[in-house]
C-alpha positions in Angstrom: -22.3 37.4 -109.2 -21.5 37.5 -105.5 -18.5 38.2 -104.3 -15.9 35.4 -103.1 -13.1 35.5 -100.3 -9.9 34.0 -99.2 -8.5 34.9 -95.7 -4.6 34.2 -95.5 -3.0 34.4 -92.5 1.0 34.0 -91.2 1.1 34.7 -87.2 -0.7 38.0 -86.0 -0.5 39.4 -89.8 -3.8 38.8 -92.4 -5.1 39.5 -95.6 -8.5 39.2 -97.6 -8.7 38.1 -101.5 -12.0 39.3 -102.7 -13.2 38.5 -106.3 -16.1 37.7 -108.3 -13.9 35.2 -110.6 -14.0 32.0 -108.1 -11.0 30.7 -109.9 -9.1 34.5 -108.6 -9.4 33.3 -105.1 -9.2 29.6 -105.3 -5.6 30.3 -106.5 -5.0 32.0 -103.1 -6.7 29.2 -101.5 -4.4 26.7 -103.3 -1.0 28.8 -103.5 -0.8 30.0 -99.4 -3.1 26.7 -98.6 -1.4 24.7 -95.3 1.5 27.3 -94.9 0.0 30.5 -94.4 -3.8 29.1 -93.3 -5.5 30.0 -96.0 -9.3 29.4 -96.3 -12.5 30.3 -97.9 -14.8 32.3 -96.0 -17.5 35.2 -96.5 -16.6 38.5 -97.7 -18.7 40.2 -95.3 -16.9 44.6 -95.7 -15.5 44.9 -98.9 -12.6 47.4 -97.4 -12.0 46.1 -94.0 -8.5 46.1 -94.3 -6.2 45.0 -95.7 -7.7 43.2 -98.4 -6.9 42.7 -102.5 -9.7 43.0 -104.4 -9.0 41.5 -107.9 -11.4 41.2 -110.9 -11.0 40.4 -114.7 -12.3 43.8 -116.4 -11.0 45.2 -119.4 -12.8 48.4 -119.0 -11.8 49.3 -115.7 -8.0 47.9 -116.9 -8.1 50.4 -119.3 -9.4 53.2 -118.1 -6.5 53.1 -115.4 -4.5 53.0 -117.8 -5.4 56.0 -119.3 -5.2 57.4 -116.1 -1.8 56.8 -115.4 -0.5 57.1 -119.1 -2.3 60.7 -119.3 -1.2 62.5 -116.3 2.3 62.9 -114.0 4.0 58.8 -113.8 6.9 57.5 -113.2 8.4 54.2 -114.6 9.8 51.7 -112.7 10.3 46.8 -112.9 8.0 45.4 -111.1 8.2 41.7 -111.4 10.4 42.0 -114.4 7.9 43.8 -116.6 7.5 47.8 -117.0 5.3 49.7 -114.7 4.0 52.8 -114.6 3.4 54.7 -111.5 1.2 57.9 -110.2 0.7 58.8 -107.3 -2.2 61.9 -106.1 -2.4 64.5 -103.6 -4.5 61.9 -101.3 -1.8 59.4 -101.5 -3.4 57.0 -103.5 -1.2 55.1 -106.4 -2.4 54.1 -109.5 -0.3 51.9 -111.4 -0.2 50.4 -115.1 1.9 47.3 -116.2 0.7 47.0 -120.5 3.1 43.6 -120.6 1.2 42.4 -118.2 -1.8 43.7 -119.1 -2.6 44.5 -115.3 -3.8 48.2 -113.4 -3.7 48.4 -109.7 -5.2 50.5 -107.5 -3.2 50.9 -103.9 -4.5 52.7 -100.5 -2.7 52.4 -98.2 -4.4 54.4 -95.8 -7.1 52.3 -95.5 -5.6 49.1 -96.7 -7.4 48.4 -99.9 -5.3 47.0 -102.8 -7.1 46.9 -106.3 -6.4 44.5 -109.3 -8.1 44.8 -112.7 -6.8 42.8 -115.7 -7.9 41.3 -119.0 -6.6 37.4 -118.4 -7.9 35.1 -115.3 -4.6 33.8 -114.6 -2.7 37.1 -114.7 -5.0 38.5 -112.2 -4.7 35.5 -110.0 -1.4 35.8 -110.0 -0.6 39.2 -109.4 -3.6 39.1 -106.6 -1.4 36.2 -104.6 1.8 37.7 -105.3 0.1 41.7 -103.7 -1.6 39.4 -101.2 2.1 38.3 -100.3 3.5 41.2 -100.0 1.0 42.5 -98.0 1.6 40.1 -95.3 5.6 40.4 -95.9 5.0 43.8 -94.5 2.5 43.2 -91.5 5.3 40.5 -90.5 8.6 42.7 -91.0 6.7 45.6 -89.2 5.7 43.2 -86.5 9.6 42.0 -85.7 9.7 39.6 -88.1 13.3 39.2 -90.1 13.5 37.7 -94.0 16.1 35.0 -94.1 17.7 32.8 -97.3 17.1 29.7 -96.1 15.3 26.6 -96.7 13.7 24.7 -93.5 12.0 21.2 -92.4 10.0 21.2 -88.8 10.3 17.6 -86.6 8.3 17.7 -83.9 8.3 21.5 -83.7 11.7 21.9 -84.1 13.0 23.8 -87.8 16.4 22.4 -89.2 17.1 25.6 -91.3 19.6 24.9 -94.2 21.8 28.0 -95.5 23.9 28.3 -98.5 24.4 30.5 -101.8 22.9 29.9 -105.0 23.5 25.9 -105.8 24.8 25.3 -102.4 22.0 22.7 -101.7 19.4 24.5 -99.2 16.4 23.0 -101.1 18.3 20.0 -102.0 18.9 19.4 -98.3 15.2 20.3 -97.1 13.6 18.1 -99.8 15.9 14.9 -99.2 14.9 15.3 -95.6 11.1 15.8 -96.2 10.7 13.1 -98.9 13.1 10.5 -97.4 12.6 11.1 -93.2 8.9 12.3 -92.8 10.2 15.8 -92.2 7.0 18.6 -92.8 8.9 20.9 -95.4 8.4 24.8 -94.2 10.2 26.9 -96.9 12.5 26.1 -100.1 14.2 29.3 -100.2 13.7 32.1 -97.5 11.9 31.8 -94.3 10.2 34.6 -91.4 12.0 34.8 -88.3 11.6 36.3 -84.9 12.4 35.9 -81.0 9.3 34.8 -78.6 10.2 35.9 -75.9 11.9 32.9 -74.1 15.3 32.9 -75.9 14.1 30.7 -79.2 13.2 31.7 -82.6 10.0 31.3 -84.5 10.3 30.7 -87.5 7.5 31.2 -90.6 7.5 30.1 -94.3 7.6 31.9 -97.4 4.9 30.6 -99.6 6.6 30.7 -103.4 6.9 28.1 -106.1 9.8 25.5 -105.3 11.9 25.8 -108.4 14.0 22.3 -108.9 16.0 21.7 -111.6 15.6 18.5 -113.6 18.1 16.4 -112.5 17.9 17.0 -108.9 14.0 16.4 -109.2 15.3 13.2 -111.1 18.3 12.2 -108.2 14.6 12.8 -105.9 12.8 10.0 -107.3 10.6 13.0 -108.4 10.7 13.2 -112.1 8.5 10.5 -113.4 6.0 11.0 -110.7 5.8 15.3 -112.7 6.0 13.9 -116.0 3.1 11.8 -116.0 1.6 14.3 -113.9 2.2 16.8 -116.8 1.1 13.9 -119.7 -2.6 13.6 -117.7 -2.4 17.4 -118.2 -1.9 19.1 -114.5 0.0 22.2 -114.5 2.9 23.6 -113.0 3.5 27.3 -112.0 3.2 29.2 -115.1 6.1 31.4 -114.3 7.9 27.8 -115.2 10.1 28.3 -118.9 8.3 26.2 -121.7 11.6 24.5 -122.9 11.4 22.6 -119.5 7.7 21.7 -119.9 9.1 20.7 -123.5 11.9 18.8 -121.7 9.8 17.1 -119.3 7.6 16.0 -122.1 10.6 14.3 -123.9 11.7 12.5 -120.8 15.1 14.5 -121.2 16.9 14.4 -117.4 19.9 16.4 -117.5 20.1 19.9 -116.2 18.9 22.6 -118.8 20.4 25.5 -119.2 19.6 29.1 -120.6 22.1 31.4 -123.0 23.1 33.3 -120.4 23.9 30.6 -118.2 20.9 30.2 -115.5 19.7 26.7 -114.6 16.1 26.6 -116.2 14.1 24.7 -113.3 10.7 23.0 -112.9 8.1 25.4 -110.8 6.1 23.7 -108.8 3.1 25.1 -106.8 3.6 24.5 -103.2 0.7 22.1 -102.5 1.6 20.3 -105.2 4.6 18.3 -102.8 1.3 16.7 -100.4 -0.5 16.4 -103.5 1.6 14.7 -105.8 4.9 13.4 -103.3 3.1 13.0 -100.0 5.0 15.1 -98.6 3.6 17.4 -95.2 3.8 21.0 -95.5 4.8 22.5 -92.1 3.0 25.8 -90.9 6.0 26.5 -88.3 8.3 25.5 -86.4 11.2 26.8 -83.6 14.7 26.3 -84.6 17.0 24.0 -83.1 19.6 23.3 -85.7 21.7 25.3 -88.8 22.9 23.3 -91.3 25.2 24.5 -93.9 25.4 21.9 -97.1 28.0 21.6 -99.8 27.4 19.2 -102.8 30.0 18.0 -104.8 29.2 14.5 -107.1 30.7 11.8 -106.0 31.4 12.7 -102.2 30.6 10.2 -99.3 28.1 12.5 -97.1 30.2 13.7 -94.0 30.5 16.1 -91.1 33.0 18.9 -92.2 35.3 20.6 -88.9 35.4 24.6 -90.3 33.9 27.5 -88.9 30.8 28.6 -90.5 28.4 31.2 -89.5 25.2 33.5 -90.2 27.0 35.7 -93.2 25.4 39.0 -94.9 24.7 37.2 -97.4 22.0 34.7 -95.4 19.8 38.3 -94.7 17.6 39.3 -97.0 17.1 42.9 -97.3 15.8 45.8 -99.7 18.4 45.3 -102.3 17.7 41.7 -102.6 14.1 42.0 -102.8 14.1 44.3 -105.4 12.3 42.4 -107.5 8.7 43.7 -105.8 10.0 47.3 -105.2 7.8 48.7 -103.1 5.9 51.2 -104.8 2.1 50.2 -103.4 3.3 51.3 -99.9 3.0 47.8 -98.6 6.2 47.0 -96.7 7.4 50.4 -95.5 10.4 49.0 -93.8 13.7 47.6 -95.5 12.5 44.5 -97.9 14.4 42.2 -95.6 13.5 43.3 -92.0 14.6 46.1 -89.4 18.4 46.2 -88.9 17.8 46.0 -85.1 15.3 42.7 -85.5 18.4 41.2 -87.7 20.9 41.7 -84.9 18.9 39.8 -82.3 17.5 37.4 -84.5 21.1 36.7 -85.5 22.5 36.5 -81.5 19.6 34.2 -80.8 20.4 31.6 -84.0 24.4 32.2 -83.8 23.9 30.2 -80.6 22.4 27.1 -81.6 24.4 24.1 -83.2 26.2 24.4 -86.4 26.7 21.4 -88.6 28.7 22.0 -91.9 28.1 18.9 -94.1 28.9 17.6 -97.5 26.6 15.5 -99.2 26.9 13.6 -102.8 24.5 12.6 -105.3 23.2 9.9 -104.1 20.1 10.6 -102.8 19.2 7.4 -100.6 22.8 8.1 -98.7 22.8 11.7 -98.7 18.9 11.2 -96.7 20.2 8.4 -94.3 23.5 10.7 -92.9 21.2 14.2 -93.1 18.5 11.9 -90.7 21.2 11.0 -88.5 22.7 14.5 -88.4 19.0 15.8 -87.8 17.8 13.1 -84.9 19.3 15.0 -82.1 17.7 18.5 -83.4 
């Protein structure tokens, strides 16, 4: 079988999936799609960097294993399952992940990343997640900072939305793309930079949106996922089963783990054209900062305090640590260089601030965040 391809590319920075399984490189087709310009083409140099080659082999899978297992490793998490490292006197790493039943193959001298696995899915996933990474690191290396954020473009202009954990970034960004025509550009973090002429690009961070069940239900989006899910479409299968379960049963209120963390629906990012019509926007400049606060039964309103760009609102190394980065694909801090930060964060403490409080009442919360957002 020939080979297949997907080019992705964010900005100046560009990777290649190669694969014989045309479902491997669909996935990256599908997953980056609008936001990262991700398209089919024709594998033409197998190594012509950088590129992911990803196959389903069990031979090769476990011959690397023995590899690894057999000689000098190290054991690290990598996306929250055991991995085994080894690295040789050529620089190459060979690693080994028997949960996931995945073996990798990283050059990074000549930009070649190698996936072999037993399960179709497994690769394809770990083959958009390297492919990722790849790119996180041609970006951060090229100037670009990592911000927790979520963000909606208007005619070229990104409204970014910053807040902790439950503070309502994607709950702002997804009232304004589903209720005022807004092209959504990131549900949790977002690429940064200065161009040159005082304003700030900004880039998205193609990842599953996770929503909990009753936002997506205060969104008007629930029934339009269940039945999605009854006709038997899928959502990201990094999504928890009891909410597939839940979804199923038409049960709306929030669900909740033993140890206390929201269990949310994943969905795949071109699932909010596909299945909400909403745009997904490749970029944007930014132009306003909004910082949300949610409490139930509040009348949406303007808030006088002082609130900036925190620590917090960075990403860096130690929040990324969930993709250590032991293929050698970053080789910067996780987040971005501390000098890119500093300007990025001179350039955005600048624009306007609006601190806002919204309720939970979706058609009111839209109408005052479209106000708020006209003059952005």
């Amino acid at each position: 079988m020939s080979a297949l391809a997907t080019r992705i590319q964010a900005a100046d920075a560009a990777v290649t999936v190669i694969s014989d399984t045309s479902s491997i490189t669909q996935w990256a087709t599908r997953y980056f799609g609008d936001w990262w310009n991700a398209t089919a083409v024709e594998p033409t140099t197998l190594c012509a960097g950088p590129v992911v080659l990803a196959d389903v082999d069990p031979g090769q899978y476990a011959a690397l294993g023995r590899t690894v297992t057999e000689g000098k490793h190290e054991e690290t998490v990598y996306a929250k399952a055991p991995l085994l490292v080894a690295e040789d006197q050529h620089g190459t790493i060979r690693a080994f992940s028997p949960p996931d039943q995945l073996a990798y193959v990283s050059e990074p001298h000549t930009g070649c990343l190698t996936i072999f696995g037993t399960d179709v899915e497994s690769v394809a996933v770990a083959a958009s997640r390297l492919a990722r990474e790849v790119v996180r690191g041609l970006l951060l290396r090229d100037g670009w900072t990592l911000l927790h954020a979520s963000a909606v473009v208007i005619d070229g202009n990104a409204i970014l939305s910053f807040g902790s954990k439950g503070a309502g970034k994607s709950t702002t960004a997804v009232l304004l793309a589903r209720k005022s025509g807004a092209g959504l550009l990131a549900n949790d973090r977002i690429f940064v930079r200065p161009d040159g002429s005082g304003r700030v690009q900004v880039l998205p961070w193609p990842s599953a949106a996770a929503l909990g069940l009753g936002l997506l239900d205060a969104l008007g989006m629930y029934d339009v996922v269940r039945e999605r899910l009854q006709a038997g479409e899928k959502l990201h299968p990094t999504q928890d089963r009891r909410v597939t379960e839940a979804l199923l049963e038409d049960r709306r209120e929030p669900l909740w783990s033993p140890n206390g963390k929201e269990l949310k629906v994943q969905l795949f990012p071109d699932q909010f054209p596909d299945w909400f019509g909403m745009d997904l926007a490749p970029r944007g400049r930014a132009s306003l900062l909004l910082f949300p606060a949610i409490f139930p039964d509040a009348e949406p309103q303007l808030v006088d305090e002082e609130r900036g760009l925190a620590e917090h609102d960075f990403m860096s190394g130690e929040t990324e640590d969930r993709y250590p980065d032991v293929f050698r694909l970053i080789r910067v801090d996780g987040g971005g260089r501390a000098e890119d930060r500093e300007r990025v964060a001179g350039l955005l403490t600048e624009l306007p601030h609006q601190n806002v409080v919204l309720g939970h009442d979706s058609e009111a919360a839209a109408e005052f965040l479209a106000k708020v957002t006209t003059t952005a």
